[in-house]
N, C-alpha and C positions, 0 to 999 in steps of 0.2 A: 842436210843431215850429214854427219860424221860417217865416215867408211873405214874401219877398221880391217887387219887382215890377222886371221890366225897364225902365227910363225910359218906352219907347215904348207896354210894352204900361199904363205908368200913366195914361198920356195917350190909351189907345184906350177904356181903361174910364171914364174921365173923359168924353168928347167923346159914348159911347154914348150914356151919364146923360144928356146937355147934350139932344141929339138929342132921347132920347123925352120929355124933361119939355118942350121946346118945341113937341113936337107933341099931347101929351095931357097933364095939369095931373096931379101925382103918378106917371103913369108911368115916369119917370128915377129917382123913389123905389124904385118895386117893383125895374125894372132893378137898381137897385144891391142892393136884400137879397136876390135870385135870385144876384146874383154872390157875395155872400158864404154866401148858400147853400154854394152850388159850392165855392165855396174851402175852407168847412170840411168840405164830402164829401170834396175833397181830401186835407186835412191826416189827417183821421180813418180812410182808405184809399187812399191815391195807387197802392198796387197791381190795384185795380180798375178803373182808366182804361186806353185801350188804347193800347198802345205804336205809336206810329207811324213811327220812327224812333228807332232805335241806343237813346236812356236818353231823348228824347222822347215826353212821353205828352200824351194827350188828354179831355179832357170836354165832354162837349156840355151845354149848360146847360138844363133846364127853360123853358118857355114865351116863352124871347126866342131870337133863332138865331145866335148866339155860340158859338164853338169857343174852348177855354182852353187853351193849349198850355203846357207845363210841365217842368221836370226836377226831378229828385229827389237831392237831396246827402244824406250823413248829418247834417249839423243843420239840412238847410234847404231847403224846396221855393222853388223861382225860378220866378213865372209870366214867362213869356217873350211873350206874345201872348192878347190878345181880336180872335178872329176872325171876322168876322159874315158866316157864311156864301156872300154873294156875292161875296168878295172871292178874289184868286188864291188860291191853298193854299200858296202859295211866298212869301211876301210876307217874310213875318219869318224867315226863316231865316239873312241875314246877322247876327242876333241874337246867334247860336249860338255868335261870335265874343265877344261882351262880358261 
């Protein structure tokens, strides 16, 4: 299946990366293969993620505290948002629009 990225949330998983390799040398590496981790748990079961909303679902990622918010089309999963858990929970929902 196709894995799409919403502009915003390309630029959230980007700036994460940027974040933890600037504060620990390799850690924005690991960051980024825990996210693709995730992504292909996704693609390989996107119905085990929990619905949060209406065809929005959810994954919490392994050992960094990112929420991956996503929908599910028939040929294509769209990540819609990396959420890093202290942030609002509402943030990326005019997204939902693009």
């Amino acid at each position: 299946m196709n894995v799409t990225y919403h502009p915003e949330a390309e630029a959230e998983l980007r700036d994460a990366a940027r974040y933890y390799e600037e504060r620990v040398p390799q850690l924005g590496e690991r960051f980024l293969d825990a996210a693709n981790l995730a992504v292909e748990s996704i693609v390989r079961s996107p119905g085990l993620c929990r619905v949060v909303e209406s065809d929005i679902r959810l994954c919490l990622m392994r050992k960094f505290p990112y929420a991956i918010y996503f929908r599910v089309f028939s040929d294509q999963i769209r990540i819609l948002a990396w959420k890093h858990h202290s942030r609002n929970p509402e943030y990326w929902k005019s997204r939902l629009l693009d």
